[in-house]
C-alpha positions as CSV (number, residue, x, y, z in Angstrom):
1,X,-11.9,-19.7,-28.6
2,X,-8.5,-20.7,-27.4
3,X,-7.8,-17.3,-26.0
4,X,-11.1,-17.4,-24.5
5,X,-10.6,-20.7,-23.0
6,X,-7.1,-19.8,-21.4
7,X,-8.1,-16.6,-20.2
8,X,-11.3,-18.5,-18.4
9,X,-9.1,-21.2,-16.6
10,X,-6.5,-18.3,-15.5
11,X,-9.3,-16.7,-13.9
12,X,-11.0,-19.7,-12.2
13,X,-7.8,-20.6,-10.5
14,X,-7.0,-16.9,-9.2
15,X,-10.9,-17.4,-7.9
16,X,-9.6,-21.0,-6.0
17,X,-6.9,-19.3,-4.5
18,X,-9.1,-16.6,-3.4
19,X,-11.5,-18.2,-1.6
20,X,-8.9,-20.6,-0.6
21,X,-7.7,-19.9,3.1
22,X,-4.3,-18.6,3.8
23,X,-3.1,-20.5,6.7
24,X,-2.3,-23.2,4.5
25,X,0.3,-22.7,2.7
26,X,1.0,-26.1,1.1
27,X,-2.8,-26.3,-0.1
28,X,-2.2,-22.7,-1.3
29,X,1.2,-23.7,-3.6
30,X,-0.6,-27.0,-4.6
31,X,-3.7,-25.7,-6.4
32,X,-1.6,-23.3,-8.1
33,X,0.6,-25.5,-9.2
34,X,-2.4,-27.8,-10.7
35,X,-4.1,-24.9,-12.3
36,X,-0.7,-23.5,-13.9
37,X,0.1,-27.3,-15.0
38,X,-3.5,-27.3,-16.5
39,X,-2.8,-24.5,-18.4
40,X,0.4,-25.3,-19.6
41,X,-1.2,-28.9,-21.3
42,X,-4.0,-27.0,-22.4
43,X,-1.5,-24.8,-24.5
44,X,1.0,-27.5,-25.5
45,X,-2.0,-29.6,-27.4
46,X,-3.0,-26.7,-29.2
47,X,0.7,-25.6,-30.3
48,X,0.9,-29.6,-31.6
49,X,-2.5,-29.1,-33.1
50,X,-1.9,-26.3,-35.3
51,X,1.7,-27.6,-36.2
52,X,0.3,-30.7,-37.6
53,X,-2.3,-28.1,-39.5
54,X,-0.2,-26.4,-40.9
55,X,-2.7,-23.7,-41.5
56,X,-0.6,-21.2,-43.1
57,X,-1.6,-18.5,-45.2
58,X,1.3,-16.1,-47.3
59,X,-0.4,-12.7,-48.4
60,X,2.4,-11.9,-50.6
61,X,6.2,-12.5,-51.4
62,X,7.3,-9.0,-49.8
63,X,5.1,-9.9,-46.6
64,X,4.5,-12.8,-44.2
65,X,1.8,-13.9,-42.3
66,X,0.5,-16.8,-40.1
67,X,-2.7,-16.2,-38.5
68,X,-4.1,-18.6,-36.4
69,X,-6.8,-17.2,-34.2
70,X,-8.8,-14.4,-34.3
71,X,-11.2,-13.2,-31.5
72,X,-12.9,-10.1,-31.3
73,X,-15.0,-9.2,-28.3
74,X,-16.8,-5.8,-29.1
75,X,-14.1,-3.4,-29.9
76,X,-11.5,-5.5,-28.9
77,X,-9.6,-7.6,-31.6
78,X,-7.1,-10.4,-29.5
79,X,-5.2,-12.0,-32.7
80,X,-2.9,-15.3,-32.4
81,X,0.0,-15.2,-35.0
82,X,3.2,-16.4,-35.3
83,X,4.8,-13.6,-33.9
84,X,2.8,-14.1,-30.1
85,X,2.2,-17.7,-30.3
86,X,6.1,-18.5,-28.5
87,X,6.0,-15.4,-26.2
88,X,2.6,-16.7,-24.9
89,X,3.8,-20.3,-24.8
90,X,6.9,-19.2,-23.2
91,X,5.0,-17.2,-20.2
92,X,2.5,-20.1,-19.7
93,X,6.1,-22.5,-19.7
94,X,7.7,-19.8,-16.8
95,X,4.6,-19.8,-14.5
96,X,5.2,-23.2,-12.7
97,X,8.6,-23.1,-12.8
98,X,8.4,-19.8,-10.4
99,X,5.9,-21.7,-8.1
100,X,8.1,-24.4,-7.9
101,X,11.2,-22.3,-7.3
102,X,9.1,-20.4,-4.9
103,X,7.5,-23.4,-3.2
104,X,9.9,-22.9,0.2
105,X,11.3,-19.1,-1.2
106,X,8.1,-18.0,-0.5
107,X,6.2,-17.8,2.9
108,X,4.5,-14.8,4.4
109,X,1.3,-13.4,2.0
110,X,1.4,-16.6,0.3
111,X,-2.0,-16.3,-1.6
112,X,-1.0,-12.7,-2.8
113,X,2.2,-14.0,-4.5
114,X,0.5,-16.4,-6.4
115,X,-2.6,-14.3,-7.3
116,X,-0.1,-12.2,-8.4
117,X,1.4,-14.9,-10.8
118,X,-1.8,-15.5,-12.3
119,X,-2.0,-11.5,-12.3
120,X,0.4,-11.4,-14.7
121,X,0.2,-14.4,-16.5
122,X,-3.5,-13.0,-17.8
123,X,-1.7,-9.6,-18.7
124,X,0.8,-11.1,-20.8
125,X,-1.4,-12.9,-22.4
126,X,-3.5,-9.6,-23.2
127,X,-0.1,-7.7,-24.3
128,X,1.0,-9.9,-26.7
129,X,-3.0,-11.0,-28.8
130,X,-3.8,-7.2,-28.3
131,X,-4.2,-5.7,-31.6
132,X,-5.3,-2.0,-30.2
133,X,-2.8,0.3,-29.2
134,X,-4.4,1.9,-26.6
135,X,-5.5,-1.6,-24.9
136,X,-1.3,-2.6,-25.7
137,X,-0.3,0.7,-23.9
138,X,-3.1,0.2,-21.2
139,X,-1.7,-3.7,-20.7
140,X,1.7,-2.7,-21.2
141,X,1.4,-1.0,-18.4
142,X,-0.7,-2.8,-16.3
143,X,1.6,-5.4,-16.2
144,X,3.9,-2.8,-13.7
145,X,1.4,-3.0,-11.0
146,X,2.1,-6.6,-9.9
147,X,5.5,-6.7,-10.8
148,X,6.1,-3.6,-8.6
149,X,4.5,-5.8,-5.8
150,X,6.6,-8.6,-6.1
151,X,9.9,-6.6,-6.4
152,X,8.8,-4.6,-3.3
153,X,7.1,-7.0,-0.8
154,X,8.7,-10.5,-1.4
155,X,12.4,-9.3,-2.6
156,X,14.9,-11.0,-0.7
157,X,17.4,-7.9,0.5
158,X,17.2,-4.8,1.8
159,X,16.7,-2.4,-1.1
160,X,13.8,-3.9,-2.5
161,X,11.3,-1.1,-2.3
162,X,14.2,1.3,-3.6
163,X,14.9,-1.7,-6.6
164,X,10.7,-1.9,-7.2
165,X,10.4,2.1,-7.8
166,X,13.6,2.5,-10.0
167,X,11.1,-0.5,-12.0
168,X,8.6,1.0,-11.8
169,X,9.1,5.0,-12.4
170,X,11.9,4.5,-15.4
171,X,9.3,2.4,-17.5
172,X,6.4,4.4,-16.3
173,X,8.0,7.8,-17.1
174,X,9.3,6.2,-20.4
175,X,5.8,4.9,-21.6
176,X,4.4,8.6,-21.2
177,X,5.8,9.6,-24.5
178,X,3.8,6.6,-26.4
179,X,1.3,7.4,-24.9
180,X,1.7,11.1,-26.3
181,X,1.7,9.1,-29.9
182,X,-1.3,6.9,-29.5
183,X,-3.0,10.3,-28.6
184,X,-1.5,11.9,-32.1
185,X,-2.4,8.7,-34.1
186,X,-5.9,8.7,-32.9
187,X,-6.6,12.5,-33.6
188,X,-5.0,11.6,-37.0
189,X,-7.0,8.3,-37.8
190,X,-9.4,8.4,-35.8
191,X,-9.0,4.7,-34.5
192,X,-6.3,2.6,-32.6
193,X,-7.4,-0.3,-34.0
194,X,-4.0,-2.0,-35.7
195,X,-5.1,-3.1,-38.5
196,X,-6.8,-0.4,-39.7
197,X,-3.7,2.0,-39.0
198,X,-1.5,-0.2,-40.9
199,X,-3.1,0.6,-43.7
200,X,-2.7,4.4,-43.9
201,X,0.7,6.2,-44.7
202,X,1.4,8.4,-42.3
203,X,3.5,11.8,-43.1
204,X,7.3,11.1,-43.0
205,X,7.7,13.8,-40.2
206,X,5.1,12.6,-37.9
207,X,6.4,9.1,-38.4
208,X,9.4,10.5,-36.7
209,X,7.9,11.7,-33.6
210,X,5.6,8.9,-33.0
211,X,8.3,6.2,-33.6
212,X,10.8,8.5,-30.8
213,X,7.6,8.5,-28.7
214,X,7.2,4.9,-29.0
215,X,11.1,4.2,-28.9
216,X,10.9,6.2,-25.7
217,X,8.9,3.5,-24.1
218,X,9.9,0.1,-25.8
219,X,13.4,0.7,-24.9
220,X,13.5,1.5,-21.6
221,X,11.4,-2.1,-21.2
222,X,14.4,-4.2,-23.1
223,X,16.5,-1.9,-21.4
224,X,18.6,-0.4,-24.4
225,X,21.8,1.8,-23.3
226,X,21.6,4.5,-21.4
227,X,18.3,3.2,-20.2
228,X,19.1,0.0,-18.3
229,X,19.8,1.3,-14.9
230,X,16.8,0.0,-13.2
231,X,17.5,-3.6,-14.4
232,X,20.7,-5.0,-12.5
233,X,19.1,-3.4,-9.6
234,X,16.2,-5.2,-9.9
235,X,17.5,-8.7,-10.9
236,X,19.3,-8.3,-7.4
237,X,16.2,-7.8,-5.0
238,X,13.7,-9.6,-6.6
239,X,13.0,-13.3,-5.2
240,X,14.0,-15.8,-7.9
241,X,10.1,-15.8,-9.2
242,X,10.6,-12.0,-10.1
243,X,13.8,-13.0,-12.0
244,X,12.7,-15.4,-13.8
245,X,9.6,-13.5,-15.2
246,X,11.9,-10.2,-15.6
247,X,14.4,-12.0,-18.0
248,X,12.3,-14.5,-19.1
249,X,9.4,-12.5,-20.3
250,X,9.1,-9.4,-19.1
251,X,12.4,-7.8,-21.4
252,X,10.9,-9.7,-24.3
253,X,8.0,-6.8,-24.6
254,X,10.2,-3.9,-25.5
255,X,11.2,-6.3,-28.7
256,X,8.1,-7.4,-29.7
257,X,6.5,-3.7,-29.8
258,X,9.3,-2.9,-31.8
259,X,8.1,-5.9,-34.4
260,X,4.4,-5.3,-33.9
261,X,4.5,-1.7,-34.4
262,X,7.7,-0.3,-34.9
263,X,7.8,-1.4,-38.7
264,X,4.2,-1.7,-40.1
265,X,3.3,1.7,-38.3
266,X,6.3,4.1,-38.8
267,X,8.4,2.1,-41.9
268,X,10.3,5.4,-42.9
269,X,11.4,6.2,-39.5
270,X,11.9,2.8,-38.8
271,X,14.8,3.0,-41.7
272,X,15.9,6.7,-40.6
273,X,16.3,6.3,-37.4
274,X,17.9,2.1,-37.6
275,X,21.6,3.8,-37.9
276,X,21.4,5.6,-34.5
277,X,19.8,2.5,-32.8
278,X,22.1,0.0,-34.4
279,X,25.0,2.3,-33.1
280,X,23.3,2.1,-29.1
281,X,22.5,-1.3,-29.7
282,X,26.6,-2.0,-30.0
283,X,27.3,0.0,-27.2
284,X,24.8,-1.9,-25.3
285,X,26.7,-5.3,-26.9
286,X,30.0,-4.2,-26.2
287,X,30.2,-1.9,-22.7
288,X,27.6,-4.4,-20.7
289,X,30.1,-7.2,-21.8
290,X,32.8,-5.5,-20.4
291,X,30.7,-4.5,-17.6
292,X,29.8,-7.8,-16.8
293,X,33.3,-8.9,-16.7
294,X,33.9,-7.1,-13.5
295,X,31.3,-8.4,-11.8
296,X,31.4,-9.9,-8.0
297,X,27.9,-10.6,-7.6
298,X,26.5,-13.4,-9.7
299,X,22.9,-12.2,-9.8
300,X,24.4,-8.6,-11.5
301,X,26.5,-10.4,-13.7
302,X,23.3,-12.6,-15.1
303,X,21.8,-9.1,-15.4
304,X,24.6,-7.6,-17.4
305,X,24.9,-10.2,-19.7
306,X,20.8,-9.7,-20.4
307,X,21.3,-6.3,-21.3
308,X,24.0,-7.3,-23.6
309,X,21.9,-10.1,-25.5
310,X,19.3,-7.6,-25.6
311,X,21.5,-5.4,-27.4
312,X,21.7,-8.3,-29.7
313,X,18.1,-8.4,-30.4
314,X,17.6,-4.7,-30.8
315,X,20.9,-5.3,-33.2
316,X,19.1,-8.2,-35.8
317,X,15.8,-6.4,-35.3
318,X,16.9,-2.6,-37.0
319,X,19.5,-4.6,-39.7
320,X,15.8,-4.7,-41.5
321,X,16.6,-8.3,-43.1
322,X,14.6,-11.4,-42.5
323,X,17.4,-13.1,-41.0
324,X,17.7,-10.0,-38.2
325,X,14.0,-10.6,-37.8
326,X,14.0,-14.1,-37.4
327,X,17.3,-14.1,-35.3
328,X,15.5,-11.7,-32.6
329,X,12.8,-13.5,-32.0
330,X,15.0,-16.5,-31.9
331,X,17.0,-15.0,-29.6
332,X,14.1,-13.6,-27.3
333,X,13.1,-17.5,-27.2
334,X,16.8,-19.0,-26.3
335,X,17.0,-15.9,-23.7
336,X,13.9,-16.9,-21.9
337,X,14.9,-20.0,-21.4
338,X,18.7,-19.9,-20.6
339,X,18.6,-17.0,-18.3
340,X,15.5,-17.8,-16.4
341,X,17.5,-20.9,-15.6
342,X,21.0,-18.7,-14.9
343,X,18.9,-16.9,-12.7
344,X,17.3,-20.0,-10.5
345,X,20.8,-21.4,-10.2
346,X,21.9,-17.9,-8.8
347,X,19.3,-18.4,-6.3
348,X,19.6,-22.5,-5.5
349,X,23.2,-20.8,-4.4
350,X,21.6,-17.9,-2.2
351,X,19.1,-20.2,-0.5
352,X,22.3,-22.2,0.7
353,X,24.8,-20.2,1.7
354,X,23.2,-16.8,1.8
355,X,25.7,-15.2,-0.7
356,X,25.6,-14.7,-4.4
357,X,29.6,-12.8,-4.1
358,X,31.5,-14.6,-6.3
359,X,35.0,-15.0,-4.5
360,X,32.7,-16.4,-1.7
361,X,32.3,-20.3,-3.9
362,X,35.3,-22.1,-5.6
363,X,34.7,-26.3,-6.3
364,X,31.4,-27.0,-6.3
365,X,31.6,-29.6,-8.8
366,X,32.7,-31.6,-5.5
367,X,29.6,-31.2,-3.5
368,X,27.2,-30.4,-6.0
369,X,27.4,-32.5,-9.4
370,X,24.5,-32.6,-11.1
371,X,23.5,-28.7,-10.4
372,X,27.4,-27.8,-11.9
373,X,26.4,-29.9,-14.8
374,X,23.1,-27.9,-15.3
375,X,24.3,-24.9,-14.4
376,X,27.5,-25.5,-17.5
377,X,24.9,-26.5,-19.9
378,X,23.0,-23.2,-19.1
379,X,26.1,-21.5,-19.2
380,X,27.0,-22.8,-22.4
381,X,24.3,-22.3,-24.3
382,X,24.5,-18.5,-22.8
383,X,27.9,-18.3,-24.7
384,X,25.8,-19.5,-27.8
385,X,27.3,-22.8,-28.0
386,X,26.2,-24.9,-31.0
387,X,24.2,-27.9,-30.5
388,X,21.6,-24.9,-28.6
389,X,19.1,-22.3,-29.7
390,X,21.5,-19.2,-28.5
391,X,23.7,-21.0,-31.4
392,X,20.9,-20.4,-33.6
393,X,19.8,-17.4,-32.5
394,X,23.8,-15.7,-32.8
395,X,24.3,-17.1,-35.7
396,X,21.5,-15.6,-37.7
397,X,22.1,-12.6,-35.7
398,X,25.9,-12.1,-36.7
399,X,24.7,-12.7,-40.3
400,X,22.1,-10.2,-40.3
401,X,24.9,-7.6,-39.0
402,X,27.3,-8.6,-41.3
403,X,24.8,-7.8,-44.3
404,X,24.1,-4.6,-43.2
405,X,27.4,-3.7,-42.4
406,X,31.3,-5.6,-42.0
407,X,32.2,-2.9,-39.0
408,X,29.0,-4.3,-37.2
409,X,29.5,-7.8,-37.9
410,X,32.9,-7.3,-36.7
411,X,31.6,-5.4,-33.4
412,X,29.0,-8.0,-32.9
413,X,31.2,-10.7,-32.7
414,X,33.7,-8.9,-30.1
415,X,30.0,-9.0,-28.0
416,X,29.7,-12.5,-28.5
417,X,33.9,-13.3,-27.8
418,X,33.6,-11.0,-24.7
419,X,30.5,-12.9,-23.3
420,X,32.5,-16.0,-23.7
421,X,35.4,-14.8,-21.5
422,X,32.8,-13.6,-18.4
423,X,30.5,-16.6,-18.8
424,X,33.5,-19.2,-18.6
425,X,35.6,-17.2,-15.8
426,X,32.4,-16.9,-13.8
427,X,31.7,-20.9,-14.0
428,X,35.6,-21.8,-13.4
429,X,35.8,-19.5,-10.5
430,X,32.4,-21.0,-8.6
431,X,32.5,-24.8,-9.9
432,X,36.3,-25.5,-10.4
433,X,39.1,-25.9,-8.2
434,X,39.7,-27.2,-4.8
435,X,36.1,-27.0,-2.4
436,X,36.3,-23.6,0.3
437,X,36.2,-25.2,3.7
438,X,33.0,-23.7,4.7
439,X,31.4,-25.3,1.4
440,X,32.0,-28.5,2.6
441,X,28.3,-28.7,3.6
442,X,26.9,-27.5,0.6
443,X,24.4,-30.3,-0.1
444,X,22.7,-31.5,-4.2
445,X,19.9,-29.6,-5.6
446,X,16.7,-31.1,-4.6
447,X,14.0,-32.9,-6.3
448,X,11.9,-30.1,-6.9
449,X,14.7,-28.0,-7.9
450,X,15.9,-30.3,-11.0
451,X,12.3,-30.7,-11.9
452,X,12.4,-26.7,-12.3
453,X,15.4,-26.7,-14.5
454,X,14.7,-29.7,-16.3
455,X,12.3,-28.2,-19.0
456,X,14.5,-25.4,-19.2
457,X,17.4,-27.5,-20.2
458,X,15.6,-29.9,-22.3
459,X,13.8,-27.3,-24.4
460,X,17.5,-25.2,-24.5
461,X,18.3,-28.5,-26.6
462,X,15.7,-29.7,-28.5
463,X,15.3,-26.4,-30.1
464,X,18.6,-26.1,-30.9
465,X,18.7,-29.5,-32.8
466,X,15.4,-28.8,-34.4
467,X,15.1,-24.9,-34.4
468,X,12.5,-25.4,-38.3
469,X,10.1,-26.3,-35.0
470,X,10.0,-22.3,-34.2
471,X,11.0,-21.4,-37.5
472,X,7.7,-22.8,-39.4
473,X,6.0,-20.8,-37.2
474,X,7.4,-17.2,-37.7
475,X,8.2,-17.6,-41.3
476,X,6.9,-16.0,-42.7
477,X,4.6,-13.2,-40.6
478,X,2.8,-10.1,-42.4
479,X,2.3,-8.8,-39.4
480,X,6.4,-8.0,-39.5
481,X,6.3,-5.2,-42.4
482,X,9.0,-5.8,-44.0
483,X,10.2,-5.2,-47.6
484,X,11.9,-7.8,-48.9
């Protein structure tokens, strides 16, 4: 029912901004905004309902499971879990934050934006309660369509329609090769229903080619190294809406198809092939930190430093430990939050001065005090600071290295010292100092601005001092196969 129920109100308000006319674009921004707010409540008193219910139920002391809705429409089994519950929470949380940033971005095709919001909102939703790999692969995809669209038509530079096909031809051309195992599995099985899959042991050298097939595809979405070429480019020309659902959610699918189906469906390959992805996913730690180091455009450094966390999850998730399972999705979480804020304060600079070049700000503590505070507290917990859920998140994902293996711990932890040095120089170079003359002008964040970042900030916090709040809910989750 609650699926059901948010699915229904997502497509009421794309029907209101439908039939709702487009020369009004205040009216337009407003009813979204209502209906995503809606939405958002709606979600929040079922999370605080089915924490104080504590409904969970553990299968067995080598798996983990908590299942909280189930909802089968014909063929079509959407699940709940504790594995979806946060990303779903955590795309219903980004949706009025990009409105709000987008409430002046934004002004020509108004009601398309928007529609396409909801678009996407509804296809997340899908991706992540799907448990059919054919409707995964067919939302997984889907979800390229409006993204494209926002990339292409309301990116804020030149390149955008070069920035919206390197999108939208690296994953597409990736996903083929899943697609090529959903087509083996099925002549195999003769279903693509997940739950029935999981349950048969597939031949240890067909595990291997389905798992590259489906490699292929889930890590060109985080983006893993070599495969993260078309992200820096299209952090830079996407308006701040199509950053903020990029980092915040969009990178978050490659990881969670490796949890959903990575493990249960291809366990041996899963183990044979960890060594080789543990070895990219320290490349990927190590050479985007250094590569975000020489950085002079503060949207691309942002971007670096996601593909370097995202190294981190791919990292804890292939240690095969609960505490590398549990630190990725942590991690996924804290990166939602923190860099969908890194990436509004990139543009709060843009929208002022027209510039993201760092050499171009020095002192803005002096003009702007209370987005320099924001902006070091996002910062901060970036670097994984304690007192934040990056803390959390590093922490468990350090120790998960370290039990697999002291050489990875070790590397890890240059990845984290590295993203310390860019993260600091970057906020001492644009905040510190004495003010550039022709910043003089620069004038506070506005209202609606800090009411963006606020929740961001906040929940960056609260999780961190309380992180047993995520942690009852993904401990422990059959639906991760792992052997303990």
């Amino acid at each position: 029912m609650y699926i059901k129920v948010l699915l229904f109100l997502i497509f009421i308000a794309i029907v209101h901004l439908f039939i709702s006319s487009r020369s009004n674009n205040q009216k337009l921004n407003i009813i979204a905004l209502i209906w995503s707010i809606i939405i958002l409540i709606l979600n929040s008193g079922i999370l605080l309902l089915y924490n104080r219910s504590n409904n969970f139920q553990i299968f067995n002391e080598n798996y983990w499971l908590i299942e909280a809705f189930n909802l089968n429409w014909g063929n079509i089994l959407l699940t709940i879990d504790g594995l979806s519950l946060f990303f779903i929470s955590l795309s219903i949380l980004l949706v009025p934050i990009c409105l709000i940033m987008s409430w002046k971005a934004i002004n020509n095709f108004k009601k398309e934006f928007l529609i396409s919001l909801f678009f996407i909102l509804i296809l997340l939703i899908g991706v992540f309660t799907i448990m059919d790999i054919i409707g995964f692969y067919i939302l997984f995809e889907a979800i390229l369509i409006p993204m494209f669209l926002v990339i292409g038509i309301w990116g804020s530079r030149e390149e955008k329609i070069k920035a919206a096909f390197y999108f939208f031809f690296y994953t597409l051309i990736g996903s083929l090769l899943m697609l090529l195992s959903i087509f083996k599995l099925y002549s195999l099985i003769g279903t693509t229903n997940y739950f029935n899959i999981i349950t048969i042991d597939l031949p240890s050298n067909l595990q291997f080619w389905m798992f590259l097939g489906f490699f292929a595809s889930l890590s060109v979405k985080i983006p893993m190294i070599p495969f993260h070429i078309w992200l820096p480019q299209a952090h830079v020309e996407a308006p701040v809406a199509g950053s903020v659902l990029l980092a915040g959610i969009l990178l978050k699918l490659g990881g969670y198809g490796f949890l959903r189906f990575g493990f249960p469906l291809f366990p041996v390959a899963s183990y044979y092939f960890s060594p080789f992805i543990i070895i990219l996913s320290l490349i990927a730690i190590v050479y985007a930190s250094f590569t975000t180091c020489r950085q002079t455009d503060i949207k691309r450094l942002i971007a670096y430093s996601s593909v370097s966390h995202m190294g981190l999850v791919t990292l804890a998730i292939f240690c095969h430990s609960k505490e590398g399972v549990i630190a990725s999705i942590i991690m996924m979480i804290a990166h939602g939050l923190v860099s969908s804020g890194l990436f509004m304060s990139s543009a709060v600079l843009y929208v002022r001065h027209h510039s993201r070049a760092i050499k171009y700000f020095r002192g803005l503590t002096v003009t702007m005090p209370i987005f320099s505070l924001i902006t070091l507290i996002l910062v901060l917990a970036n670097i994984g600071f304690p007192l934040t859920l990056n803390f959390i998140a590093e922490f468990l994902s350090i120790l998960a290295a370290f039990c697999y293996s002291k050489i990875t711990g070790i590397l890890a932890c240059l990845g984290a010292l590295m993203s310390t040095v860019y993260a600091l120089y970057f906020y001492n170079r644009v905040y510190f100092g004495e003010l550039s003359s022709h910043l003089l002008k620069s004038r506070e964040m506005l209202e609606f601005e800090f009411q963006a970042f606020l929740p961001l900030v906040l929940l960056t916090i609260f999780l961190g001092l309380f992180p047993n709040l995520i942690l009852q809910f993904i401990i422990p989750s059959s639906l991760i196969n792992i052997s303990l």
